[in-house]
KEFIGU-466025 format. One line per field, with one value per residue (C-alpha): residue number from 1; x, y, z. Coordinates in nm, 3 decimals, m for minus. Example, Ala and Ser with C-alpha at 12.3 -4.5 7.8 and 13.67 -1.06 7.14 Angstrom:
i 1, 2
x 1.230, 1.367
y m0.450, m0.106
z 0.780, 0.714
END
This chain:
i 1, 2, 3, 4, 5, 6, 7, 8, 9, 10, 11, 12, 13, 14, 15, 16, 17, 18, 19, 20, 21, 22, 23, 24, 25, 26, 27, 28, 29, 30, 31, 32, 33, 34, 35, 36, 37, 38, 39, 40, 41, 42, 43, 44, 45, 46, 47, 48, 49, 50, 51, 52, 53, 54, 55, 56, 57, 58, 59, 60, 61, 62, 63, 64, 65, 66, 67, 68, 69, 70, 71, 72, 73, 74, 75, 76, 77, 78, 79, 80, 81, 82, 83, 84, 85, 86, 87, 88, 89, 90, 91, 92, 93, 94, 95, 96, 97, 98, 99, 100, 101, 102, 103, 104, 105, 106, 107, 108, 109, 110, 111, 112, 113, 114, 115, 116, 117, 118, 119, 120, 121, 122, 123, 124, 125, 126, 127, 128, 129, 130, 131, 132, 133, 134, 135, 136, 137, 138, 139, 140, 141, 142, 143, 144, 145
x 11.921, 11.702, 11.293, 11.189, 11.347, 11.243, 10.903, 10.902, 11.088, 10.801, 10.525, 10.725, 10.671, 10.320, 10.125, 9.916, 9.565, 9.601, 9.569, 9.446, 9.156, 9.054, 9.170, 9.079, 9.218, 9.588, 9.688, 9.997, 10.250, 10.476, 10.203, 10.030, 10.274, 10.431, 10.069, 10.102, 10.464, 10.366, 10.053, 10.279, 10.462, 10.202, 10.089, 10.449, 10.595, 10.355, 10.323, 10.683, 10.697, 10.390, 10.576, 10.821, 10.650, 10.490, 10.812, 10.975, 10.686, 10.746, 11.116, 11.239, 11.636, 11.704, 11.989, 11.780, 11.426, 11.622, 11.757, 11.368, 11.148, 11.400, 11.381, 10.987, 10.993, 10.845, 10.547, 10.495, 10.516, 10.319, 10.003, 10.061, 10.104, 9.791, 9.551, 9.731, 9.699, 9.356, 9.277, 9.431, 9.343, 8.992, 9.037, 9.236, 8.948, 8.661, 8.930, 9.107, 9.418, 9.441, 9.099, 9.304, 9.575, 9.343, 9.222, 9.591, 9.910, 9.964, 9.769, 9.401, 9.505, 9.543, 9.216, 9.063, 9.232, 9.155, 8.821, 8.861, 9.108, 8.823, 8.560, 8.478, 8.667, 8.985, 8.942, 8.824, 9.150, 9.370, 9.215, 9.290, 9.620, 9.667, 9.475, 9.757, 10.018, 9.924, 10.031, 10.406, 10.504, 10.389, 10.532, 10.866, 10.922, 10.897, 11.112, 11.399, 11.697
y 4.489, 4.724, 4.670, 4.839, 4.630, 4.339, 4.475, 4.510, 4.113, 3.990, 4.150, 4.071, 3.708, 3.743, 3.522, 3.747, 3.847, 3.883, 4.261, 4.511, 4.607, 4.601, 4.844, 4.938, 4.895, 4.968, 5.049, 4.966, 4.994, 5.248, 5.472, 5.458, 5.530, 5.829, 5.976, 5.960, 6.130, 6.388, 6.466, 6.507, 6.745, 6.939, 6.978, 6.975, 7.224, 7.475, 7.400, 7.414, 7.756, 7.878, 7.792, 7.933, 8.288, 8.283, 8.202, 8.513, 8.728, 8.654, 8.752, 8.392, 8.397, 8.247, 7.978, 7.785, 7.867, 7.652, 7.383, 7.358, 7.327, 7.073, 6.877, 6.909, 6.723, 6.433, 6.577, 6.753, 6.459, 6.202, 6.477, 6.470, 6.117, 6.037, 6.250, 6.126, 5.752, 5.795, 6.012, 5.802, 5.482, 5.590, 5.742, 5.391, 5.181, 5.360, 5.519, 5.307, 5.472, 5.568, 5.715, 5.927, 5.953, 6.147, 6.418, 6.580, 6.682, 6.692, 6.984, 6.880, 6.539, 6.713, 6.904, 6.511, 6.463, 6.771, 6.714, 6.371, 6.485, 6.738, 6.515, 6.312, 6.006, 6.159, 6.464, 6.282, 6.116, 6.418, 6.554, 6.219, 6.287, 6.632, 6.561, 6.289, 6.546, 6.796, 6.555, 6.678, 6.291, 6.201, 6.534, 6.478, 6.093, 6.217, 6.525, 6.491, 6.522
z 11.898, 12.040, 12.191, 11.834, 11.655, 11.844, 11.790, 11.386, 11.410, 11.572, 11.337, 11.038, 11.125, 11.198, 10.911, 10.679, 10.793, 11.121, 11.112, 10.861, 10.658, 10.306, 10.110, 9.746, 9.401, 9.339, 9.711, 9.819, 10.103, 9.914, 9.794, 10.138, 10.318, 10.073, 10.106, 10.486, 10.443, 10.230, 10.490, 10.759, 10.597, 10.494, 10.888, 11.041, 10.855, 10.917, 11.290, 11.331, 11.146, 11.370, 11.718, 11.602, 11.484, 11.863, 12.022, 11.832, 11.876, 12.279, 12.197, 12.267, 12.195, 11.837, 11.933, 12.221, 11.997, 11.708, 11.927, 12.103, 11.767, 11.660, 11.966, 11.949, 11.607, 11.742, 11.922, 11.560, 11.420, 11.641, 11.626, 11.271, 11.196, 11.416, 11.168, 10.857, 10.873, 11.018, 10.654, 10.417, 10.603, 10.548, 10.201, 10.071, 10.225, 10.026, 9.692, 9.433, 9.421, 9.076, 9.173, 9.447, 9.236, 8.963, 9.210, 9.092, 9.262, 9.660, 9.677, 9.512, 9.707, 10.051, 10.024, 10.020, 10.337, 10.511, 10.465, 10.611, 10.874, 10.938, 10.995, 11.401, 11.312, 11.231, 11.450, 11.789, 11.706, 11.681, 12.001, 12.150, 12.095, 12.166, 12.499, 12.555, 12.475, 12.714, 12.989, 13.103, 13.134, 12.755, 12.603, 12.793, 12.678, 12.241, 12.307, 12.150, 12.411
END
């Protein structure tokens, strides 16, 4: 079994109550975490597709570009992922999900978390992590090798 696993054994058995916050009406872990999902994507696949527009536009060779921006997946993704639960931790703590849910589809629903991914708690986050990222030794342990 490996340490992660060891890790997620050890919280599962954790008695409730011991971490979180209150959250409003109707959240749960499935709809939480698709929102956090479907935020991602909405940041990762852009970023991705802008690397990759700069790494062309410096005439970076197709074949290694592809094989780079797919081992950089995780840095996307940990940037992202920082942002996104910080939004829609803070939007299910204040939001009753069918609230959220009422805003409309992904779209009208990611212009809620913009604005909170735009605001200092979520944002001195992000730069928390990009600030991280720009260290050689954290950027080389989440690319993918």
């Amino acid at each position: 079994m490996t340490k992660p696993c060891y890790v997620f054994l050890a919280l599962s058995l954790v008695p409730g109550q011991v971490f979180g916050a209150e959250y409003s009406a109707g959240w749960t872990f499935e709809n939480f975490y698709q929102e956090i999902v479907t935020c991602k994507a909405a940041i990762v696949m852009p970023a991705a597709a802008s690397y990759e527009e700069r790494a062309r536009a410096n005439k970076q060779p197709e074949e290694p570009l592809r094989s780079e921006v797919i081992s950089m997946s995780r840095i996307f993704d940990q940037t992202a992922a920082a942002g996104c639960f910080c939004a829609i931790n803070e939007i299910a703590k204040t939001t009753p999900y069918q609230e959220y849910e009422r805003l409309g589809n992904q779209s009208a629903r990611l212009t809620s978390v913009k604005k909170m991914l735009d605001g200092p708690m979520c944002s001195s986050r992000l730069e928390a992590v990009m600030t991280l990222l720009k260290k050689p030794e954290s950027r080389d342990a989440l690319v993918l090798k």
